[in-house]
C-alpha positions in Angstrom: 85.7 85.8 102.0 85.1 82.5 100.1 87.6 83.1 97.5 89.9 83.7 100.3 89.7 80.1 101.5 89.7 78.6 98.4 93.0 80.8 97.3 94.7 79.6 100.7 94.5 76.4 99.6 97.0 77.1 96.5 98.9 79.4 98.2 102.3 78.5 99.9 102.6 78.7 103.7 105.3 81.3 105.5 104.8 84.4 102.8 104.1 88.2 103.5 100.4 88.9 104.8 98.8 92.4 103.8 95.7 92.4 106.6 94.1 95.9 105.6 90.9 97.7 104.9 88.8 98.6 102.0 91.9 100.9 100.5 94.3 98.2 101.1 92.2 95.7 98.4 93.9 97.4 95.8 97.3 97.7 96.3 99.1 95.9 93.0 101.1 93.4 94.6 101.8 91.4 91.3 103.4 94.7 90.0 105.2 95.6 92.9 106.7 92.5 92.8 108.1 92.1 89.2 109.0 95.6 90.0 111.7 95.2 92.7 112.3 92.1 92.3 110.6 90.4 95.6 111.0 86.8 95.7 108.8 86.2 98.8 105.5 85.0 98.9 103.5 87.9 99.4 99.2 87.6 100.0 96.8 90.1 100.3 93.6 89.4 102.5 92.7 92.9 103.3 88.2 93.2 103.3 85.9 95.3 103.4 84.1 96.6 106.6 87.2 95.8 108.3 87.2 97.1 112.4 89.4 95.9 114.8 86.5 94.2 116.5 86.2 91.8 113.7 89.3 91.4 112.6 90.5 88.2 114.8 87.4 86.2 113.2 88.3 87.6 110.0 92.2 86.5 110.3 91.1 83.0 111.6 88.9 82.2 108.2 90.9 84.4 105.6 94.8 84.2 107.0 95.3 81.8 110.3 95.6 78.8 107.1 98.5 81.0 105.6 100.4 80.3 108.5 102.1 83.7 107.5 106.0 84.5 108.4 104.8 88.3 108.4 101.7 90.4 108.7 101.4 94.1 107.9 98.2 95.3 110.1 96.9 98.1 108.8 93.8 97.8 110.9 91.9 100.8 112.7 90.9 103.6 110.3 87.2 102.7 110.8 87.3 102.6 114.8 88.7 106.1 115.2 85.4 107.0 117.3 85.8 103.5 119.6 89.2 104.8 119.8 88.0 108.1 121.0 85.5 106.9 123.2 87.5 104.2 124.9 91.0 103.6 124.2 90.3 100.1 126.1 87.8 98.9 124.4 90.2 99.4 121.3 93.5 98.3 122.7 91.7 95.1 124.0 90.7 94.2 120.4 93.9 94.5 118.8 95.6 93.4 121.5 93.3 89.8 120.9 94.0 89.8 117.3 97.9 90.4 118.0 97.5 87.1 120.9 95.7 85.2 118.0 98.6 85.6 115.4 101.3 84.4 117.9 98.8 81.4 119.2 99.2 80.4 115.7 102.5 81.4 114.6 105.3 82.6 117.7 107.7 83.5 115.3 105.2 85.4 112.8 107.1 89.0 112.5 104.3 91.3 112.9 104.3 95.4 112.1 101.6 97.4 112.7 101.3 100.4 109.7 100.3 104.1 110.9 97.7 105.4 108.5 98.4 108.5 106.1 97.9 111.5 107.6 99.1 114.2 104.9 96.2 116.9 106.0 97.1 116.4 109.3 94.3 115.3 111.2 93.9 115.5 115.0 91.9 112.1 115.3 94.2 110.1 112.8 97.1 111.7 114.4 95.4 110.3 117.7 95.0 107.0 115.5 98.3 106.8 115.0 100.2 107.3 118.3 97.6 105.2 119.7 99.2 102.2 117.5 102.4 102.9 117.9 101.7 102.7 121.6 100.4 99.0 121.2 103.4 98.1 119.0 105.8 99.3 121.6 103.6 97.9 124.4 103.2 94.1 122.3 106.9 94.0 120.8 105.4 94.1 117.4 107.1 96.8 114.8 105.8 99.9 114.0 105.5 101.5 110.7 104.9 105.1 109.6 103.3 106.2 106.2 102.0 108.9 107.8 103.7 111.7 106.4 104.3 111.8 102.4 108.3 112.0 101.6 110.4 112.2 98.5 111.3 109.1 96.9 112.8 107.7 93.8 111.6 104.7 93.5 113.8 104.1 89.8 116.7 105.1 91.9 116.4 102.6 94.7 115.4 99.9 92.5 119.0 100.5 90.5 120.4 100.2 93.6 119.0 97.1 94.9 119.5 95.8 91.8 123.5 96.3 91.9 123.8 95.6 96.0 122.4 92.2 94.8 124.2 91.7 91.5 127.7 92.1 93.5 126.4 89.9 96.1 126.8 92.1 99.3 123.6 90.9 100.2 122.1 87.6 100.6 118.5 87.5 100.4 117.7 84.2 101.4 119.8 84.8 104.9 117.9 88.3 105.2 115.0 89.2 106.0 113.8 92.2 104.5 113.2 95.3 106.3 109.7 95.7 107.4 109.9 99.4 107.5 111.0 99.3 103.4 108.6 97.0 102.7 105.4 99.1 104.0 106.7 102.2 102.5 106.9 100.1 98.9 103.5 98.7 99.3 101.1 100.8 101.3 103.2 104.2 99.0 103.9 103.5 96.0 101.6 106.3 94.8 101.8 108.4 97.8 105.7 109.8 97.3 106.7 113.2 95.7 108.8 111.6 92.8 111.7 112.9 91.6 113.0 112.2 88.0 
């Protein structure tokens, strides 16, 4: 959490946020980025021992500083049996750590990310409906990794590349889909390539 403080005080203000858990940490963010070219700022302050009742203190020391223009919650794997025991007790946690964000930021874009679910569990299923529930209910987007999907990650980085190069897009009047960004960070090594 200390290195956290001391790294916000390099880093530039209005990037990317990845706000996760333990599996979250090691997402290669630097690679991803030389990969498809992403010329935002992007920061990763996911921790360890991560539960949505922590995670508004947790976002006020490690991210609030950031002052991010998006955060990618991926927040709630650990409180499945809060969740099951009393979906108000866990709604009313995120629902304070979603307040927070927009105390400190009103026009922070922020998308809440399903967890993967490719064995199809009943409680993560539960997770996951639950969340997208409280980013309908809180105007914040939803994303789904849940299920694993082909994807050709060479092929769609060609094609950015030429979309870009022929200048039918303009990145610095866009802002990237949050959908496509989840799906490149939270699954790069989740897809069913195809050559």
């Amino acid at each position: 959490m200390k290195d956290y403080k001391l790294l916000n005080e390099l880093a530039k203000q209005g990037g990317t946020v990845i706000f996760g858990g333990e599996e979250d940490l090691n997402i290669p963010l630097c690679e991803l980025k030389q990969a498809f070219s992403l010329k935002e700022n992007y920061y990763n302050r996911s921790a360890e021992n991560i539960s949505i009742s922590n995670a508004t203190d947790i976002y006020a020391l490690n991210i609030a500083d950031l002052n991010p223009e998006t955060i990618l919650l991926h927040i709630g794997d650990a409180d499945i049996e809060m969740l099951l025991k009393s979906t108000e007790e866990f709604s009313s946690n995120y629902r304070r750590l979603i307040s927070r964000i927009r105390k400190d930021n009103k026009k922070c874009r922020i998308a809440i990310v399903s967890f993967k679910n490719f064995n199809t569990d009943s409680n993560i299923e539960k997770l996951n409906k639950h969340l997208k529930y409280i980013a309908d209910s809180e105007k914040c987007e939803f994303c789904d990794i849940s299920q694993k999907k082909v994807w050709n990650p060479k092929q769609t980085q060609d094609v950015v590349s030429f979309v870009y190069d022929i200048g039918f897009v303009h990145p610095l009047k866009n802002k990237r889909p949050l959908n496509n960004l989840v799906r490149l960070l939270f699954c790069v090594n989740d897809y069913s390539y195809t050559r």
